[in-house]
N, C-alpha and C positions, 0 to 999 in steps of 0.2 A: 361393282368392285373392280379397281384397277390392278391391275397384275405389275407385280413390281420387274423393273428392268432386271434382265438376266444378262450375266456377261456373255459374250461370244465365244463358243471356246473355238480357236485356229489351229488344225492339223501344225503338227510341231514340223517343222522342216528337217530331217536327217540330213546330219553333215556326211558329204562321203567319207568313205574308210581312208584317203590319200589327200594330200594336197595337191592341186595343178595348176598348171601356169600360172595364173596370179593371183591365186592363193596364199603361192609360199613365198612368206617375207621374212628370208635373212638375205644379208647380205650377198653372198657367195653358197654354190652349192658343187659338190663334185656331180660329174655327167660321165655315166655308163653306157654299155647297150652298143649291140651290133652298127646301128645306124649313123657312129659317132668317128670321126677319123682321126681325133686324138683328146682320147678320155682325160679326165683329168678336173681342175678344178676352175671353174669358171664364172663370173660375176652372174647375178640370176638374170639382169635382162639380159644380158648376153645371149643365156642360155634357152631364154623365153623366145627370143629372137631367130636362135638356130632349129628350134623346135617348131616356129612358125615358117621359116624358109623351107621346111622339111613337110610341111602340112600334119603337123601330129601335135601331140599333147608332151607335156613335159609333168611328168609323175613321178612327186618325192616318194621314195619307195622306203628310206631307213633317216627318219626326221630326229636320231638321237642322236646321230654321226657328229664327228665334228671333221669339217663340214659333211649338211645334212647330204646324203647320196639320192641322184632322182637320174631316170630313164627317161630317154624321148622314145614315147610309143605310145601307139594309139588306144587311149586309155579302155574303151568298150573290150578291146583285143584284151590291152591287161586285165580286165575283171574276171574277164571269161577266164583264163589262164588259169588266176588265182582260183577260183570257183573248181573248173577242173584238178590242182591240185592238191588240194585241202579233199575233195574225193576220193580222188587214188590214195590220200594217207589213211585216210577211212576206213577201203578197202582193206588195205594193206596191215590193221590196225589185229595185233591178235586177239580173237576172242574167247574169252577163259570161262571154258564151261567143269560148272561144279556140279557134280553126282554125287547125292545121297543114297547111304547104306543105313537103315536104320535096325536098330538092336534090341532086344529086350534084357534086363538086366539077369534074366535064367537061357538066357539062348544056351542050346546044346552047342555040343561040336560038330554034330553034322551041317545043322543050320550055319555055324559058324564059317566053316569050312567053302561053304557054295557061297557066301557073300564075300568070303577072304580071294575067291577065285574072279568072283565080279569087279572087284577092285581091283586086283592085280589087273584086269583087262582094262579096265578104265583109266589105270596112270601108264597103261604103256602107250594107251590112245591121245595122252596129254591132256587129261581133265583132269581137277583136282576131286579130292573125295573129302564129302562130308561125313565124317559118321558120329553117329548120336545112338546113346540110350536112353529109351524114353520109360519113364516111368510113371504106371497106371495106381491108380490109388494110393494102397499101404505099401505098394512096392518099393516108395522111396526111402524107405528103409535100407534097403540094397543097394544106395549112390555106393558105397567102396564097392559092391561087386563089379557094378558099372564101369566104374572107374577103372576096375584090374583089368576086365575087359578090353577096353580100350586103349589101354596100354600093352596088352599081348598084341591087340592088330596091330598096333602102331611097329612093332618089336617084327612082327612078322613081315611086317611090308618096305621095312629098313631098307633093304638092298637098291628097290626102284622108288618109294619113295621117300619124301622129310615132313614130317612134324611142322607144319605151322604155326599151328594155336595146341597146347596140350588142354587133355579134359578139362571143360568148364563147364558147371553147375549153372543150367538157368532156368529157372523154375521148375518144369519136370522133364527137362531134359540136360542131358549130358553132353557137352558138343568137342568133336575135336576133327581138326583141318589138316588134311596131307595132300601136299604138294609134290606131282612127279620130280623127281633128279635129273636135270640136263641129260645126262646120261642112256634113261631109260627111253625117253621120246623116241620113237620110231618114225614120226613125220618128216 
């Protein structure tokens, strides 16, 4: 039995992320960049030209311009750059950490009290606070108790911080979201 022909499948080729040298076809492009002695806008071979007497690449960097703007620079150099800093944003990028307090819909006030002191320490830390009551069985009979709950913490924590989502009912739990106040951040 013959086995019927299969197609070939060919790695797709990736286009780079830039256009370079002759690549890019419009007419005219403006030319930036340290290595340039009077920037400005100039016909593309021209520019393919001066980037070749220069021994580098010519890399359209902002292709929505009118005219598209490109650098003469050695493009391995640009990647790297770009790659470096797209990292440092990364870094730099804040990361919002959320703490949960979680409740029962009879919490005493002592109990209350030592989770109300956890939170205040966690939005002066700059995380946001989840707090939820969770309800076991028959207890969900108690969502308003929940609910007032949740709404005294929110009441008590007013000063450092703000309310983002008010209590919401989701299946057997209660959920509500406080975000520290500019204000409070100690970092």
């Amino acid at each position: 039995m013959a086995r019927p022909n299969r197609r070939q499948v060919r790695p797709v080729k990736q286009e780079p992320a830039h256009r370079i040298n002759r690549n890019i076809r419009v007419p005219q492009v403006r030319l930036v960049g340290d290595n340039i002695e009077n920037p400005g806008v100039y016909p593309t071979m021209e520019a393919i030209k001066i980037a070749d007497e220069l021994d580098l690449d010519l890399v359209e960097i902002s292709p929505n311009a009118d005219p598209p703007v490109c650098k003469i620079t050695d493009y391995q150099k640009f990647l790297y750059q770009q790659k470096r800093k797209q990292k440092e944003l990364k870094a730099k990028a804040v990361k919002v950490v959320v703490k949960e307090i979680r409740f029962g819909p009879n919490t005493d006030d002592h109990d209350y009290q030592f989770k109300l002191k956890h939170a205040e320490k966690f939005l002066n830390e700059g995380a946001k606070v989840k707090a939820y009551v969770f309800f076991k069985g028959r207890s969900i009979l108690f969502k308003d108790k929940g609910e007032i709950l949740l709404l005294r913490f929110a009441q008590d924590l007013e000063e450092i911080g703000k309310v983002e989502q008010l209590p919401k009912l989701e299946g057997k739990r209660m959920t509500m979201f406080i975000a520290p106040k500019a204000s409070a951040k100690k970092k």
